[in-house]
RODO-495216 format. One record per atom (N, C-alpha, C, CB): x, y, z. Coordinates in steps of 0.001 Angstrom, whole numbers, padded with zeros to 6 digits, always signed. Atoms other than C-alpha are relative to their C-alpha. Glycine has a CB too. Example, Ala and Ser with C-alpha at 12.3 -4.5 7.8 and 13.67 -1.06 7.14 Angstrom:
2
+000890-001190+000000;+012300-004500+007800;+000900+001200+000000;-000992+000027+001246;-000820-001190-000060;+013670-001060+007140;-000770+001090+000730;+000414+000462-001415;
***
This chain:
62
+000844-001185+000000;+000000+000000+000000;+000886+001244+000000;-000959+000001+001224;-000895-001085+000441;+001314+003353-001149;-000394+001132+001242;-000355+000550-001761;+000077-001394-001338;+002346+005876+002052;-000866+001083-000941;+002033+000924+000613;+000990-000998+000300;+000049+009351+001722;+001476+001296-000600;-001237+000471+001761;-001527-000878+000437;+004124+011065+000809;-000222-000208-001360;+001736-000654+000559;-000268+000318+001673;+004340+009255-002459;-001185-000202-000477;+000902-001301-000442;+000834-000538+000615;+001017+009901-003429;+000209+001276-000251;-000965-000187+000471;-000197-001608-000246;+001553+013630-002697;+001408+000150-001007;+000315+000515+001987;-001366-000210+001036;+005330+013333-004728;-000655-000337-001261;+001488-001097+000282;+000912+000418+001365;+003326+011654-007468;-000838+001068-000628;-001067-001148+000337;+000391-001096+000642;+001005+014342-007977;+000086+001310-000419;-000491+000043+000214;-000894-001388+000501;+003121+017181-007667;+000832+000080-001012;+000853+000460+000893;-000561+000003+001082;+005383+015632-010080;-000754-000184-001361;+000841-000824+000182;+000969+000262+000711;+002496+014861-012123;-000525+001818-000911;-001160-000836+001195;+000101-001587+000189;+001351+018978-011805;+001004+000265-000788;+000099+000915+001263;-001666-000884+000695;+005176+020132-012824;-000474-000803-001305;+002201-000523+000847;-000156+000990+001101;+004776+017684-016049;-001268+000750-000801;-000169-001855+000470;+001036-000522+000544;+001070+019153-016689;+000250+000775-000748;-000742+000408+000640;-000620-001365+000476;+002181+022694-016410;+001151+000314-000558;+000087+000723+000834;-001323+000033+000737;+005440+022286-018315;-000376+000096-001637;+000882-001493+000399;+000150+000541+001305;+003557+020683-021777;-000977+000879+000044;-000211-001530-000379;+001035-001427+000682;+000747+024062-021081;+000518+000765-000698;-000591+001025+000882;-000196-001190+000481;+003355+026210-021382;+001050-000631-001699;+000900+001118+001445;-001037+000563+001437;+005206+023794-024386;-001108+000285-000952;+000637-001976-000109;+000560-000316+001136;+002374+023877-026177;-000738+001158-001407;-000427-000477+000358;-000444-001105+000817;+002199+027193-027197;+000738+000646-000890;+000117+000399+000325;-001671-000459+000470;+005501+027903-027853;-000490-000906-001554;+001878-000897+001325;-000056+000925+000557;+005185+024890-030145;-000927+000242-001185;-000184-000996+000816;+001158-000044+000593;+002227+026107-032046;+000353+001281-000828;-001270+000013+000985;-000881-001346+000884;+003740+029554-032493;+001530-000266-000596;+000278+001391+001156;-000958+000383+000479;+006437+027960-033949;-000045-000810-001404;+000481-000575+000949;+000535+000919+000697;+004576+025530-035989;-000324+001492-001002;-001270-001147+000783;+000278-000566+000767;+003115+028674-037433;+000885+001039-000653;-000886+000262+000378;-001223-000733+000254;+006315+031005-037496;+000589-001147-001633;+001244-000039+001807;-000805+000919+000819;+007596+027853-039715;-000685+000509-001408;-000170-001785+000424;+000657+000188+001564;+004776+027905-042094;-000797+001292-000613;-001188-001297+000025;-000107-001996+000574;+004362+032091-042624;+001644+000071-000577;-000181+001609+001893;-001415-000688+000813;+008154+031882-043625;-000128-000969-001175;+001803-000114+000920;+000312+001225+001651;+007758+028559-046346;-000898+000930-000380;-000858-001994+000078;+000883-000592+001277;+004687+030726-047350;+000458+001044-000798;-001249+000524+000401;-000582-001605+000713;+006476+034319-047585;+001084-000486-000846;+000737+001338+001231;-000967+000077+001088;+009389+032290-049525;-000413-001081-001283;+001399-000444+000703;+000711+000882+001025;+007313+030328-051693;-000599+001032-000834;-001125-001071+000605;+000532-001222+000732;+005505+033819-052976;+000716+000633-000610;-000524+000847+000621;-001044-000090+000488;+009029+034921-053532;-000111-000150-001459;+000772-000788+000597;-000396+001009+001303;+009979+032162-055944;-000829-000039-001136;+000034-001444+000370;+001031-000126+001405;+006357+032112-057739;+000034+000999-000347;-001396-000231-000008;-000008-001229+001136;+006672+035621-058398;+000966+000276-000989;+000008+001183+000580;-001182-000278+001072;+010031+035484-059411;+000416-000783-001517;+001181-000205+000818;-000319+000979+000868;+009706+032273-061652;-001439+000636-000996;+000069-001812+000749;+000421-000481+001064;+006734+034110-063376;-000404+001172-000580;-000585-000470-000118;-000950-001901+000856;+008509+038023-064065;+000534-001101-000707;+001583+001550+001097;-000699+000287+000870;+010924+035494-065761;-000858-000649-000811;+001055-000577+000352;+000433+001008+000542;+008820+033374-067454;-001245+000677-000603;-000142-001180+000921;+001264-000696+000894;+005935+035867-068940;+000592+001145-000221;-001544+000248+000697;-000522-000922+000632;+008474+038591-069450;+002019-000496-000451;-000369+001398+001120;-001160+000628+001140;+011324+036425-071156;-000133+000492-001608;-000185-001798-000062;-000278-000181+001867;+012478+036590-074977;-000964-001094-000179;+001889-000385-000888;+000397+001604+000507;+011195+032762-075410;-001843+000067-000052;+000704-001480+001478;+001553-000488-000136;+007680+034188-074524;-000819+001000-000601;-000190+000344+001074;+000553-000623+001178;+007302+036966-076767;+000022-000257-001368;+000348+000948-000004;-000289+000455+001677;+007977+035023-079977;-001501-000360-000260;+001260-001574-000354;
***
């Protein structure tokens, strides 16, 4: 039978573990989205730049 200590260590370590992955999961989310606003802003880049070259080329006004 489990003393009334290591219940009490159990759930406090339990708490710390809770409140650790509240405050991870934020972070984690604004990160997730930091990731995928920069792939988008350099993906808009590239398509703009691949079609200035590619509808104002030589090979395209013939």
């Amino acid at each position: 039978m489990k003393s009334a200590s290591s219940i009490i260590r159990g759930s406090d370590s339990f708490s710390l573990v809770k409140s650790f992955f509240i405050f991870l999961i934020p972070f984690e989310q604004q990160f997730k989205l930091f990731i995928a606003k920069a792939f988008e802003t350099i993906f808009r880049i590239y398509v703009k730049r691949v079609d200035v070259s590619f509808f104002h080329s030589n090979e395209r006004k013939v």
